[in-house]
N, C-alpha and C positions, 0 to 999 in steps of 0.2 A: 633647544629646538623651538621650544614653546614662543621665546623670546622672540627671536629673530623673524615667525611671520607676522606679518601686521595685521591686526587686529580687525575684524568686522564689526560694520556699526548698526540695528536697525532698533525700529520705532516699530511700540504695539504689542498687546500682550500675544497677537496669533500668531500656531506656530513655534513656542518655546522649545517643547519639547526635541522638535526636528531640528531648532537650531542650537542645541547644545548640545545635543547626539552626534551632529557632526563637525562640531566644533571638538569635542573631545576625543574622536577619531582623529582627526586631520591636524588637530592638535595648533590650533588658530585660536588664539582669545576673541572674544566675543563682548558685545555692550549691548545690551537693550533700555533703550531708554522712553519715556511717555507711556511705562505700563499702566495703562486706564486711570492715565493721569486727570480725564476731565470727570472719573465718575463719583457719585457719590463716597461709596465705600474703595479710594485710590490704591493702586499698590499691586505685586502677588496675591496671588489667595493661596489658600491653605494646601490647595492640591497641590500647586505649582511651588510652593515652598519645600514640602516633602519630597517633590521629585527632585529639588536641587539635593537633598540630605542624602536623596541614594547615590547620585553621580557622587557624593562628596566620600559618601562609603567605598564605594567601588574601586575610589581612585586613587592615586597616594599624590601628593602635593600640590592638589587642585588648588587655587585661589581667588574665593569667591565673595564679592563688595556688592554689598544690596544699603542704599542709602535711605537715610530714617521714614520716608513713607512711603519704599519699595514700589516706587517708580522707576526705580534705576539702577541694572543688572550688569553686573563687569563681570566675567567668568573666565580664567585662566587657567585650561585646562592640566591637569597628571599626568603623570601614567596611570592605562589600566591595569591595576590589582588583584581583585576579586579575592578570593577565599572563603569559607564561611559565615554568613552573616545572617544579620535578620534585620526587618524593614517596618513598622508600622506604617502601612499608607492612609493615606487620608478619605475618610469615608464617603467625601464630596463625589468623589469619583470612583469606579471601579476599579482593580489591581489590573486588568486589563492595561489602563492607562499605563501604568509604573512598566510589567514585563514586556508591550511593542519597544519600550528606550531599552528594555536592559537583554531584549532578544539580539537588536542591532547590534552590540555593544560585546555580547560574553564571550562571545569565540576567540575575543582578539585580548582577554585576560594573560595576566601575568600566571596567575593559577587558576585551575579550573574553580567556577563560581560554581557556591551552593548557596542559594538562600531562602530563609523562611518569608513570605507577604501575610500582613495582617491586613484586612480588611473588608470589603466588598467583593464577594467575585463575579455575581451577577447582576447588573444594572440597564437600565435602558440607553447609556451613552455609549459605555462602551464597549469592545469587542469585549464576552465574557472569558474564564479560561476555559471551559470545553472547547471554544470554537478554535478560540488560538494552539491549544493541544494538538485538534484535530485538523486545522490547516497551516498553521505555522512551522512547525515541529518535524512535519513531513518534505516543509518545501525547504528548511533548512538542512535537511539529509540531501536534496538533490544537489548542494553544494559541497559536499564532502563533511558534513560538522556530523558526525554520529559516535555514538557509542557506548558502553553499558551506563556512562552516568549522565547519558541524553535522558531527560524525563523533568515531567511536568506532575505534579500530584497533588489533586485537590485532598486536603485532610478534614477540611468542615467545609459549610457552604456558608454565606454571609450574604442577607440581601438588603438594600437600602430600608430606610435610614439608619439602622445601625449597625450595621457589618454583621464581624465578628466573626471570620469566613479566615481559613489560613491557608496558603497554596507552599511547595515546596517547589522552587525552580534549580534545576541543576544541569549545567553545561562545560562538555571536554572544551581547551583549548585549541584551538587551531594555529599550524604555522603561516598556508595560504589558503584560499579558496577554487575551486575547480571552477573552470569556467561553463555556462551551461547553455544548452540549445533546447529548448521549450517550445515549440512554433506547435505544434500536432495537437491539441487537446483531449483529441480523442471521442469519443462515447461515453451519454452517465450510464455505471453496467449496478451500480446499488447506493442506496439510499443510507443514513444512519441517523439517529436522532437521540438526544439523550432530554427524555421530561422530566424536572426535577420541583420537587418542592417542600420547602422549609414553614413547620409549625403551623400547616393545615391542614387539612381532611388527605391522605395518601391518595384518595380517590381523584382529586384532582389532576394528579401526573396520568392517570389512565382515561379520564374525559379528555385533557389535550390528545395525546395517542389515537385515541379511535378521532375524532375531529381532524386532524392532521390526515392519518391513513385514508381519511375518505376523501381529500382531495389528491394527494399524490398516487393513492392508487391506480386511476386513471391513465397513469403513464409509464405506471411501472410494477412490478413484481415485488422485487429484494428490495423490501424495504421492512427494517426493523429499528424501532425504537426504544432505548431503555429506560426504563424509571427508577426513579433516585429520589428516595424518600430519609431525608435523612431526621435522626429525632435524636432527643436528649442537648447533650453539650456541642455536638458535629451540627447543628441546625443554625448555629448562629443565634443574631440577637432578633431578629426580625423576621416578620410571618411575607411568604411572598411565591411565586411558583415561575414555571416559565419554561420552553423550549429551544436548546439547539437545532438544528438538520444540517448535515454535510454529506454532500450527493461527488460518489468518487468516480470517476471514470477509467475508461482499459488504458489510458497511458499514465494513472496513477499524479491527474490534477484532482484539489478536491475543491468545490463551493460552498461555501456556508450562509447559512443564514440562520436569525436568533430575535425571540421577542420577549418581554420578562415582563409582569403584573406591577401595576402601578405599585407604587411605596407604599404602605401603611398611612392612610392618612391626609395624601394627595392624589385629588385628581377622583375621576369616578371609579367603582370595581369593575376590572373584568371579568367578562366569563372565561373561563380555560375553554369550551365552545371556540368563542372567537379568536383566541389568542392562537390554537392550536392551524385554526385556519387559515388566517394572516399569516403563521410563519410557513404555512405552507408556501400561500401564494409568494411570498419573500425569497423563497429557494426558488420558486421557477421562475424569480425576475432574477435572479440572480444568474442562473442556466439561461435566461435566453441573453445577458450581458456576455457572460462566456468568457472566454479566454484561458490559459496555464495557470494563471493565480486568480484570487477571488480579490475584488474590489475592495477587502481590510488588510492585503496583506502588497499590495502593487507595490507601496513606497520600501519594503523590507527587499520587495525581490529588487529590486533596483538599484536597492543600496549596495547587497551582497556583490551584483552584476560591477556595478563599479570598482569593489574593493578586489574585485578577483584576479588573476594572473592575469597577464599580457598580451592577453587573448580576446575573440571575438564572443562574446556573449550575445544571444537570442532571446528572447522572450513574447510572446501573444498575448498580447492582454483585450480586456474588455474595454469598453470607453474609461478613460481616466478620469478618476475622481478628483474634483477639487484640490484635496488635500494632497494630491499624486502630484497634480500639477506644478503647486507650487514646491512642493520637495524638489521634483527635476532643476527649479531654480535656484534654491540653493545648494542642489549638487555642483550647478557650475559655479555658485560660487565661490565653495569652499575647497572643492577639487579640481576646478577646470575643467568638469568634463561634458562631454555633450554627448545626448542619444540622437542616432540614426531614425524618425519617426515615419512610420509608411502606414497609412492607412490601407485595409482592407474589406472593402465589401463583400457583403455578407453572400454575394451572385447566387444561382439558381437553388442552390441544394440548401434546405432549410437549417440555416445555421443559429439563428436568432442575430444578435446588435451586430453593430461594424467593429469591426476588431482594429486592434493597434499593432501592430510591430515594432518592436522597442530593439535597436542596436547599438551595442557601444563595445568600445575596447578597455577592459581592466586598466586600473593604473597600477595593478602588480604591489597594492597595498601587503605586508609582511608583516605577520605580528613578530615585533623587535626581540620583545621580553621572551619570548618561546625558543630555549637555546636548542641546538641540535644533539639530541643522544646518541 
């Protein structure tokens, strides 16, 4: 199968990730070539090498040519595999990074994936895993993907620069995906927040809390946050603190937002004061962007909307982000498909930002390997 489509070409390290995720899906070989061939230190880096080792895990007879100073990427997709496995990620980056590719990716396994991530799990780049637990997890049930070995389980926490943080990710296989209609958002009816912090004063998770609560309370009631002190060998290797918040509403969307204390070492010290306050205010830009999905999960929901049966998919989203935009572009390129786009003004009733309306019809994607019992 793999053979027979012809291969995509592009230039530039942005973006890997999305184009290997769906190049492995769609099962399209892929070339990237002039990976940050003008910079000093040319080539992959460390993060992006390890996430090709997991697709390479994942998959069974991937074929993958990276040329002697990894400017230049041929990627000749598997089948997806899965089974039990375990991952060291790279601590340049949060594990965050690794489970958005291996979220996309696990429903449409050969066997249901289980695997251990070693590294980072909270960091200032990327989504941490509370947040994705808390909003990913959930909008992957509104597709039909659930079940008792649905779970995400942080067992240590690991904060930059040296990890040391281990997460458990586990997902049933899917044969299709349900198609879904998302337009209504609803009302936020409660708050949730998780303060956590590693190889500091415990007191720290409970100055973010009370700093946080005094500015969210203002809007609202049901709001509770939990602190997560973790010590000994579950703390990781590195001293660091930080907050989640995801604000759910009565049609069961959730928003997140998330800020985490500089590294050990860079950059000035936070107060947990101000951190707790920022990620306030970051939950209520986030609520007044609005939409069914939150702004780190748009390019996931859009993917699933794609891969789903033969059917008309919905979704309301917030203004799209950058990184949304450009995924929609390589969806058409690797799937041919195109969204229905209708903006929607926010008219009289205080909604907050302009919303999106994203319509498309499934191209009826089947995971192959998944026989009928």
């Amino acid at each position: 199968m793999a053979t027979q489509a012809h291969s995509l070409s592009y230039a530039g390290c942005n973006f890997l990730r999305q184009r290997l995720v769906l190049s492995t899906l769609s099962g399209r070989p892929v070339k990237i070539r002039k990976i940050r061939a003008r910079d000093d230190n040319p080539g992959l880096r460390d993060f992006e090498a390890s996430f090709i080792r997991l697709l390479d895990k994942i998959t069974n007879g991937s074929r993958i040519e990276i040329n002697q100073t990894g400017t230049t990427l041929y990627y000749q997709p598997g089948l997806l595999y899965g089974g039990s496995l375990e991952h060291d990620c790279s601590v340049l980056r949060g594990i965050g990074y690794y489970l958005e590719g291996l979220l996309c990716l696990a429903p449409f396994m050969k066997h249901p994936l289980k695997i251990v991530l070693r590294g980072v799990t909270n960091d200032q780049v990327d989504p941490s895993v509370d947040v994705l637990k808390a909003t990913a997890l959930p909008l992957l049930k509104q597709f039909g993907i659930d079940g008792e070995s649905f779970e995400l389980k942080i067992v240590r926490r690991g904060m930059p620069p040296g990890g040391g943080g281990e997460v458990i990710f586990s997902c049933p296989v899917k044969k299709a995906l349900k198609p879904i209609q998302l337009t209504d958002p609803g009302k936020i009816k409660r708050i949730r927040g998780m303060a956590y912090s590693v190889r500091v004063s415990p007191q720290m998770a409970n100055r973010i809390v009370d700093s946080a609560r005094s500015v969210l309370n203002k809007f609202i009631p049901d709001i509770y946050i939990y602190t997560d002190h973790m010590k000994g060998i579950s703390s990781g290797k590195s001293p660091g603190f930080g907050l989640s918040l995801v604000a759910e509403t009565t049609n069961g969307t959730f928003l997140s937002a998330e800020l985490a204390s500089n590294p050990q070492g860079q950059g000035a010290a936070v107060l947990p004061e101000d951190l707790g306050r920022n990620c306030a205010r970051l939950l209520l830009e986030e609520i007044y962007r609005g939409g069914c999905v939150d702004s780190t999960n748009q390019s996931l929901a859009l993917l699933l909307m794609t891969l789903g049966q033969q059917d008309v998919s919905k979704v309301l989203l917030g203004p799209l982000s950058p990184y949304t935009i450009e995924f929609l572009r390589h969806l058409k390129s690797f799937f041919q498909i195109m969204f229905k786009i209708e903006t929607k003004s926010c008219g009289e009733e205080l909604k907050g930002g302009d919303k999106v309306l994203m319509t498309c019809v499934g191209i009826g994607f089947s995971n192959l390997s998944k026989t009928l019992k």
